[in-house]
BATIMAR-184027 format. One line per 4 residues: number of its first residue (from 0); for each residue x, y, z of C-alpha. Coordinates in Angstrom, 3 decimals, always signed. Example, Ala and Ser with C-alpha at 12.3 -4.5 7.8 and 13.67 -1.06 7.14 Angstrom:
2
0> +12.300:-4.500:+7.800; +13.670:-1.060:+7.140
This chain:
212
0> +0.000:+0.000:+0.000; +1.382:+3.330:-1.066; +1.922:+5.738:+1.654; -0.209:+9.163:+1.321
4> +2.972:+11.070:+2.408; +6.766:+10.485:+3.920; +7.720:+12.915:+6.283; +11.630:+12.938:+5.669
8> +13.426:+14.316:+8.809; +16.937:+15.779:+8.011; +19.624:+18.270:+8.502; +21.875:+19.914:+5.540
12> +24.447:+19.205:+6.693; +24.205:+15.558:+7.266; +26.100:+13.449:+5.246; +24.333:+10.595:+5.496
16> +21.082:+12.930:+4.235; +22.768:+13.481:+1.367; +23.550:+10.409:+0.116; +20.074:+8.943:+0.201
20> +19.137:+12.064:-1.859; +18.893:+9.575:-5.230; +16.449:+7.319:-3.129; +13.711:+9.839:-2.332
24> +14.398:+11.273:-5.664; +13.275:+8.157:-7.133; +10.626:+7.922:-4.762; +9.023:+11.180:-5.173
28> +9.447:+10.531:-9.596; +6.973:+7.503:-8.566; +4.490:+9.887:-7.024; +4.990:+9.647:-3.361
32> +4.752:+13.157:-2.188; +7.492:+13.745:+0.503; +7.732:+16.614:+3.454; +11.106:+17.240:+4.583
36> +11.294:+18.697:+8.175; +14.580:+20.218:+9.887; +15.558:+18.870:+13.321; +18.307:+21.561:+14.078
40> +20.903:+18.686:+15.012; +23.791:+21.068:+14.138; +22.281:+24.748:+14.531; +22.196:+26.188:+17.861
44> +23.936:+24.218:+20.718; +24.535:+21.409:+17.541; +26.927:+24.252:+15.906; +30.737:+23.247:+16.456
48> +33.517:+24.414:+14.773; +35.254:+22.461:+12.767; +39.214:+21.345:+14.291; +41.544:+19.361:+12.705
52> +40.403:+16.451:+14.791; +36.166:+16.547:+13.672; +36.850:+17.276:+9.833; +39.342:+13.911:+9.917
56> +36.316:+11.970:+10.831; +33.693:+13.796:+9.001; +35.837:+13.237:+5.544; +35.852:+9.592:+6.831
60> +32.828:+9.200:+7.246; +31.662:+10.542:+4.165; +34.225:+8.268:+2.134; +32.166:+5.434:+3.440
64> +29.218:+7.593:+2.523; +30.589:+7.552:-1.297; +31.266:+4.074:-1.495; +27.842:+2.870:-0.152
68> +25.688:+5.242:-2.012; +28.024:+6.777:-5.345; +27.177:+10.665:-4.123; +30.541:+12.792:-4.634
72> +32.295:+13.849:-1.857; +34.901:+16.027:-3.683; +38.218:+17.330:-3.329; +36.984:+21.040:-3.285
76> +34.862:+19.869:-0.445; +37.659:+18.512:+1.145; +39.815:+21.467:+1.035; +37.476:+24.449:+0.829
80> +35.145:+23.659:+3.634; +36.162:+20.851:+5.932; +40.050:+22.125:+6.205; +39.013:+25.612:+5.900
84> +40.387:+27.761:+8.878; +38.269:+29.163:+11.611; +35.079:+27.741:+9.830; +31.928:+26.331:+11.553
88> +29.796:+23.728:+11.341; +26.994:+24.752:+12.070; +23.262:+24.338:+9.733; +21.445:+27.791:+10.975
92> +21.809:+29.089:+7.341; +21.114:+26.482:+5.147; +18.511:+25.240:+7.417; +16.758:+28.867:+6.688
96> +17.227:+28.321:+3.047; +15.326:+25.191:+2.668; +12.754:+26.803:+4.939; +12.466:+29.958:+3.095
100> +12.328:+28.024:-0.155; +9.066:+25.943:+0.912; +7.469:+28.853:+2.084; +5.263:+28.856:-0.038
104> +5.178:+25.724:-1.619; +6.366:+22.857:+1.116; +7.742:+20.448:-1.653; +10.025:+22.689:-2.513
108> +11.748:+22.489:+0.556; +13.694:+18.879:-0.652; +14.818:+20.477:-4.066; +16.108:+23.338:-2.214
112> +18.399:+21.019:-0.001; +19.476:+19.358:-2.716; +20.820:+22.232:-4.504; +22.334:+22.744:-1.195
116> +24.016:+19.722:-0.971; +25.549:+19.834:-4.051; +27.170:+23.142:-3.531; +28.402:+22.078:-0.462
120> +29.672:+19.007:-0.964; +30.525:+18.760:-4.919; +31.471:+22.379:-5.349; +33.409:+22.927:-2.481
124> +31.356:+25.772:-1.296; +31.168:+26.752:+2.587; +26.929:+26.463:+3.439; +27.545:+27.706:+6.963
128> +27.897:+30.826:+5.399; +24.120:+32.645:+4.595; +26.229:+34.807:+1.901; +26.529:+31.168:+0.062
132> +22.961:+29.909:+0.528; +21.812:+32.906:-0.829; +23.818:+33.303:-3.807; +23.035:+29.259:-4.584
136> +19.153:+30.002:-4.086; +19.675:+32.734:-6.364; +21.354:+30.862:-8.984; +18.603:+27.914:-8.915
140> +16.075:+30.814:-9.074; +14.403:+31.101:-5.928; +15.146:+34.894:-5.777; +12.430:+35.453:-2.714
144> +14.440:+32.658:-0.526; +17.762:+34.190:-1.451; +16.651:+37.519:-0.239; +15.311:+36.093:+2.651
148> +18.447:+34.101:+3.420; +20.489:+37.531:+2.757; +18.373:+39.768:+5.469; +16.300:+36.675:+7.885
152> +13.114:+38.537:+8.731; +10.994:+37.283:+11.882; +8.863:+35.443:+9.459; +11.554:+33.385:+8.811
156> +13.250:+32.869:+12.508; +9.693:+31.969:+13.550; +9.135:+29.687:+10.366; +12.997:+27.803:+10.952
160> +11.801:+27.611:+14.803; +8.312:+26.109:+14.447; +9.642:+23.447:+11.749; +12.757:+22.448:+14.164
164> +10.122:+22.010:+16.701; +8.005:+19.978:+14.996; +11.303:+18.063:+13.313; +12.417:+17.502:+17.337
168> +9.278:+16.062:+18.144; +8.845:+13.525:+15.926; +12.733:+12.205:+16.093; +11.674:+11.747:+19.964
172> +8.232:+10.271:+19.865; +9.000:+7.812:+16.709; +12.635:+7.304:+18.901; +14.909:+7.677:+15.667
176> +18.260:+6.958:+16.398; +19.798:+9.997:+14.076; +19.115:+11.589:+10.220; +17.581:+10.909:+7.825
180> +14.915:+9.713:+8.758; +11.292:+8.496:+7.428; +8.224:+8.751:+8.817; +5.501:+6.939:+6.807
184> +2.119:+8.251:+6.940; -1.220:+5.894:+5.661; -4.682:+7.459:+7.346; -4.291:+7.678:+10.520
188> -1.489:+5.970:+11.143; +2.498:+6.719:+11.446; +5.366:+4.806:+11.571; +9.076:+4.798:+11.169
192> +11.278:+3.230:+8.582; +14.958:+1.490:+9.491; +17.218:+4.080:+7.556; +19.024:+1.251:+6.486
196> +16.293:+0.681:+4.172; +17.658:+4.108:+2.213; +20.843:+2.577:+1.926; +20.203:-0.583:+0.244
200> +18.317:-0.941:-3.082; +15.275:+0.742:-4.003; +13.096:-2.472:-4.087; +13.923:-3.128:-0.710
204> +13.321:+0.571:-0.045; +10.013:+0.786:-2.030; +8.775:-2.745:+0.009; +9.737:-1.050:+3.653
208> +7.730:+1.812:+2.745; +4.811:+0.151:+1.392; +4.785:-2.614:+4.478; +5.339:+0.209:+7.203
């Protein structure tokens, strides 16, 4: 049975998020309409910057991200973000990108990431950085999120804050055990699908979400 929506909880800049971007892709190109919700794991008290020590073992673990999944970690990346000095990690603006993206219209919300994504972690460019998110919105055409991302109005802190919530609350009461992850909604009823299940094939994918 086909679900009537996924709620897909995530943060930008989880690596794991991004490579099971081709999975919901494929997902949502077979009709399944998917809602992707911020949890805030690395804005606020999540932010860290990023030492010698924690972009060894985030370049790690994306390396085992590549080889499970094909998504391109590049060099740039490497380089220009993770080794770049005095940066953070930290999702505040990127989160408000994808935010102020689906303001309007929710689904937009999961393209916007992905352009994110890519910029980030293919181009080499620094998405902590709202000067970036905005000038990547802008070049994928969402002017109105761009400008938003440029000058965050209270629309927008209170938009970010309400969807975090909401993100928060469902990682607790499904008890996910990080990001991604689904939520699979039929009627009335909700329930969470192993993330392994993105990380597979899409058959065994597709048959998780249709038996949850």
């Amino acid at each position: 049975m086909q679900p009537d929506r996924i709620i897909y909880l995530f943060d930008p800049l989880c690596g794991w998020c991004y490579g099971a971007s081709p999975m919901l892709t494929r997902l949502m190109a077979e009709g399944t309409s998917i809602e992707a919700i911020p949890t805030g794991l690395f804005s606020g008290s999540g932010a860290r910057p990023l030492d010698e020590a924690f972009s060894a073992y985030a370049w790690a673990n994306d390396q085992r991200i590549q080889r499970l999944t094909g998504q391109e970690f590049s060099r740039d990346y490497l380089e220009k973000v993770l080794r770049k000095q005095g940066s953070m990690f930290d999702s505040t603006a990127t989160t408000r990108g994808v935010v102020a993206a689906g303001s309007h219209t929710p689904q937009t919300r999961f393209s916007a990431l992905q352009t994110l994504q890519h910029g980030r972690y293919v181009r080499g460019l620094d998405t902590s950085d709202q000067t970036v998110v905005a000038n990547l919105l802008e070049e994928a055409g969402l002017s109105e999120a761009a400008a938003r991302v440029r000058q965050p109005d209270d629309g927008l802190r209170l938009a970010v804050a309400d969807l975090v919530k909401i993100g928060k609350r469902l990682f607790h009461q499904f008890n996910a055990n990080g990001v991604p992850a689904l939520i699979i909604e039929k009627g009335e009823s909700r329930r969470l699908v192993d993330s392994s299940a993105l990380f597979s094939n899409f058959q065994n994918l597709k048959a998780h979400v249709e038996a949850a």
